[in-house]
N, C-alpha and C positions, 0 to 999 in steps of 0.2 A: 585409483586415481587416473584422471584419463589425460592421454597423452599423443602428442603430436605424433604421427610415427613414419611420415616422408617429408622429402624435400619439396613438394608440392604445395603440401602443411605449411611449412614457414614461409615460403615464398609468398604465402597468403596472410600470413600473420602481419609480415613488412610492411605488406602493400595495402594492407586495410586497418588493422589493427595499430601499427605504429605509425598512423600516417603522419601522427601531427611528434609523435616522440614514443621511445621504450614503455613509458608509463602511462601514455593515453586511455580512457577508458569511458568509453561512449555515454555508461551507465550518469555521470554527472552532470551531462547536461540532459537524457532523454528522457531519465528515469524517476523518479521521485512517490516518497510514501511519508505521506501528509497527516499528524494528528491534529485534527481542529480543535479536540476537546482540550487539550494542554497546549496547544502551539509549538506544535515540536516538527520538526521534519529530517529526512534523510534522504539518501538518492538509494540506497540498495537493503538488501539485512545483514550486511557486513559493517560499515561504520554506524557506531553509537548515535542513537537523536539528539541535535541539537536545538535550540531554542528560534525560532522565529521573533525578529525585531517588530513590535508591534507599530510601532511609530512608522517601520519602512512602508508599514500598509498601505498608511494612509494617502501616498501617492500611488504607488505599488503594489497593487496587489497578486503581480507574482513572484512578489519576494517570500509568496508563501515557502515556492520552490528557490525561489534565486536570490535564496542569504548570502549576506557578506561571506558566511564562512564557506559558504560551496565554489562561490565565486574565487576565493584565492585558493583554494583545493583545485580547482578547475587551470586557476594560471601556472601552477603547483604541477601538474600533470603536462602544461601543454612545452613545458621547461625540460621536462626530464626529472620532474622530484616525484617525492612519491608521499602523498601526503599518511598522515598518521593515523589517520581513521579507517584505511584502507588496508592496514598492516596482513589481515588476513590474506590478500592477492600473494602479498610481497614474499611472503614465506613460503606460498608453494609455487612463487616462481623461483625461487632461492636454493630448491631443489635440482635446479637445471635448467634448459634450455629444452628437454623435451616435454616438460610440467607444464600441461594449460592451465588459467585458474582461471575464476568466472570472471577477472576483467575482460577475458579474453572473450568466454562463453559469450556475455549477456551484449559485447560491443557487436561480435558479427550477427545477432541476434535480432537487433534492431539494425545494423548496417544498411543506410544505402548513399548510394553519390550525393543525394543533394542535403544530406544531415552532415555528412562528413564537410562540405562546400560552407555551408552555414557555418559552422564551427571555425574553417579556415578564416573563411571570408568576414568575420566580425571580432570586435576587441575583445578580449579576455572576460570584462564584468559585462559582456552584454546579457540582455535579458531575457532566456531562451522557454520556449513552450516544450514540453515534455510530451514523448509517446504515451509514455505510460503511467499510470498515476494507481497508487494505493493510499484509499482516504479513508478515514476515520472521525467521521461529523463527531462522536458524542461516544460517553462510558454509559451509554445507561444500557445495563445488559440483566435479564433474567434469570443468569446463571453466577456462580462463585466459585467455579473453577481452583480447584486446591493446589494449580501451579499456578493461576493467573496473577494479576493486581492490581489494586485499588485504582488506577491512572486507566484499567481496560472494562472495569465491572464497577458500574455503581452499587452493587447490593454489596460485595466487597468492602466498597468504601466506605458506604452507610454503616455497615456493621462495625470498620473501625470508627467512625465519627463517634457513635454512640459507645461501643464496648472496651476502645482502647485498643492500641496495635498487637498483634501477635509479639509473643515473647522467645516461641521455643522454633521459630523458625530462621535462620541462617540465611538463605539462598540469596535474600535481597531484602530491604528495608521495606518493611513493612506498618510504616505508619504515614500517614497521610501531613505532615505538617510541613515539608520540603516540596511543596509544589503545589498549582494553582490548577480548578479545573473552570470551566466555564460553563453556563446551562448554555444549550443548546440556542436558545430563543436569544438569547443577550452573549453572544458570544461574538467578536469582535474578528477572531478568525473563522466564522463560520459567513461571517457578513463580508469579508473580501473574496472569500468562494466565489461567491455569487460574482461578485464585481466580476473578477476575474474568467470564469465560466463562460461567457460568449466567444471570449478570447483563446481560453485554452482549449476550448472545447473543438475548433478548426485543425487542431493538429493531435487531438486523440486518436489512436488506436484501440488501446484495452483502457477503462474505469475500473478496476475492482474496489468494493464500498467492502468498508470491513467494521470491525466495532472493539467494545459492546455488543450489543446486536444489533446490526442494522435494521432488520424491520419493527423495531420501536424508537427507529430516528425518523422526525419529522422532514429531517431534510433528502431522508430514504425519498421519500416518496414526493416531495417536492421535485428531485430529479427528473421522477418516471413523468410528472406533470412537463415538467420543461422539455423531455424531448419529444413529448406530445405534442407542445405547440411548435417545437425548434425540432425539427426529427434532425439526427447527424446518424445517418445509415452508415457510416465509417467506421464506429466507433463499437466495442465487442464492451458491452458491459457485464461485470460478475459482481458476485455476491459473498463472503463470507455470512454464512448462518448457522448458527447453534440448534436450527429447528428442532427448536425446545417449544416455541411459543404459541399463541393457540392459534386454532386451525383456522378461524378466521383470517388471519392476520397472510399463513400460507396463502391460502384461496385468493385473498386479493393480489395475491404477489403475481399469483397463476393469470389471473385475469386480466391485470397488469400490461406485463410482459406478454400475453399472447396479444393484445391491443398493440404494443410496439412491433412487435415484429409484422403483423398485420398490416399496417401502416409506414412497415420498410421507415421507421422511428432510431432504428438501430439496428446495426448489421449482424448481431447472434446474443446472445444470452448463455451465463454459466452459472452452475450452484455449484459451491464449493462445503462441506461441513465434514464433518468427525466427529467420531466416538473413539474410547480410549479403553480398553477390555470389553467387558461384557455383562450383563447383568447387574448385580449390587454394588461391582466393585465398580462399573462404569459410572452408576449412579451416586456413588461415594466420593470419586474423582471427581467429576464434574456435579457438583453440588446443584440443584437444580433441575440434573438432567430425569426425563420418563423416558423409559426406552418404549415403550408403544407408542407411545402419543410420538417420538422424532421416526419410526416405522410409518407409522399413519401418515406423516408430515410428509414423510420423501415420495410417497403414493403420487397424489398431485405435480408436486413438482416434475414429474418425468415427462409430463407434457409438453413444457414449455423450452427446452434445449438439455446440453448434455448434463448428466449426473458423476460429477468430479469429485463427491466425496466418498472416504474410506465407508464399508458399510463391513 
């Protein structure tokens, strides 16, 4: 557990970290990881996803990130309360005074004066652009993942649609009737993105696109088209990939991205992906997965910026 361990430490924790109160935590308003396919969002992987108001869209669309419920989480923090989704921070600050926990991490992380100023300087529900964003356009993914679910993998889900939910698994509900997905093309939160997208895309830092798989999301590559005509050199885009998928699909990603970066379209590129053992057992876990053809996959890819996943 890592830990404050001088007086130099706190003295900076006061003065940036609590600026606005004990419980402040940057991550709510800069933060956010957006599921388009369900409509769901969050600001960290600490509190649970909740629901995006579709109706707010329709003036708003970034109520994707700025729900009523982050917005009184937000005024909830700027008070000194500590909201309830957050409970993780709270218990290992609860260990003490010299216990950092990632409110702490992720606030000086993205820290600077004039995010802190903005935050001051505007009323509680306003309506703020995030550093950083983790999105998820769509479920449709080529794998079935033996921890995943049906809300992350459409083959998953197809398989319940048709077969009926698992019976002998525990971990988490597994049948698909408690919740709503949307196709990609007609999808209602995939179409304020876009609204939204000139707007928030001035105040981006990092995009990371995650899935499903993203490179069988149509609006993957819609992206790479928009910063083609729209370059934001500012903005460090990554990728969650299962490069599982065929090598087509890799090669254009390659060809892609070395056009953005060419074109100063965007200021770095990252691949993120994972395997989980090794041989049969990897390919038994990750249902779906070829270990030659994801070796093959990650070949190319090392051209176009750095290689962030486990290998």
């Amino acid at each position: 557990m890592p830990k404050i361990i001088n007086e130099t430490d706190l003295q900076y924790k006061r003065r940036v970290i609590d600026i606005k109160s004990a419980s402040f935590c940057a991550a709510k308003w800069y933060n956010a990881t957006i599921w388009l396919g369900s409509g769901m969002t969050t600001s960290c992987h600490h509190p649970l996803p909740h629901a995006v108001d579709p109706e707010a869209l329709k003036n708003n669309p970034s109520a994707l990130h700025n729900t009523r419920q982050k917005k009184n989480e937000r005024n909830e923090m700027l008070i000194g309360g500590e909201p309830k989704g957050c409970q993780y921070c709270w218990n290992i600050e609860c260990m003490g005074k010299d216990y950092i926990s990632d409110r702490h991490i992720k606030t000086t992380s993205i820290y600077t004066p004039k995010r802190i100023e903005e935050i001051k300087n505007n009323p509680w529900d306003y309506n703020i652009n995030p550093e950083y964003i983790e999105v998820n356009f769509s479920n449709e993914c080529n794998f079935k993942c033996g921890y995943c679910h049906p809300k992350f993998s459409s083959r998953y889900y197809n398989e319940i649609k048709k077969e009926g939910p698992y019976t002998d698994v525990s971990a988490h509900r597994n049948d698909i009737d408690w919740f709503e997905l949307y196709e990609e093309e007609t999808n209602p939160y995939v179409e304020a993105w876009w609204k939204w997208w000139p707007e928030v895309s001035k105040t981006l830092n990092i995009l990371r696109i995650t899935g499903g798989e993203p490179l069988m999301h149509k609006s993957t590559w819609r992206l790479f088209d928009e910063l083609e005509a729209n370059p934001k050199p500012h903005i460090q885009i990554e990728v969650n990939s299962n490069m599982g998928v065929k090598e087509s699909l890799v090669h254009k990603l390659v060809e892609r991205v070395k056009e953005l970066k060419a074109k100063n379209c965007i200021r770095s590129f990252k691949l993120y992906t994972s395997i989980d053992t090794w041989g049969p057992k990897a390919e038994y876990t990750r249902r779906g997965l070829d270990i030659e053809l994801w070796e093959k996959n990650g070949i190319p890819t090392t051209k176009i910026g750095d290689w962030d996943g486990s290998r």
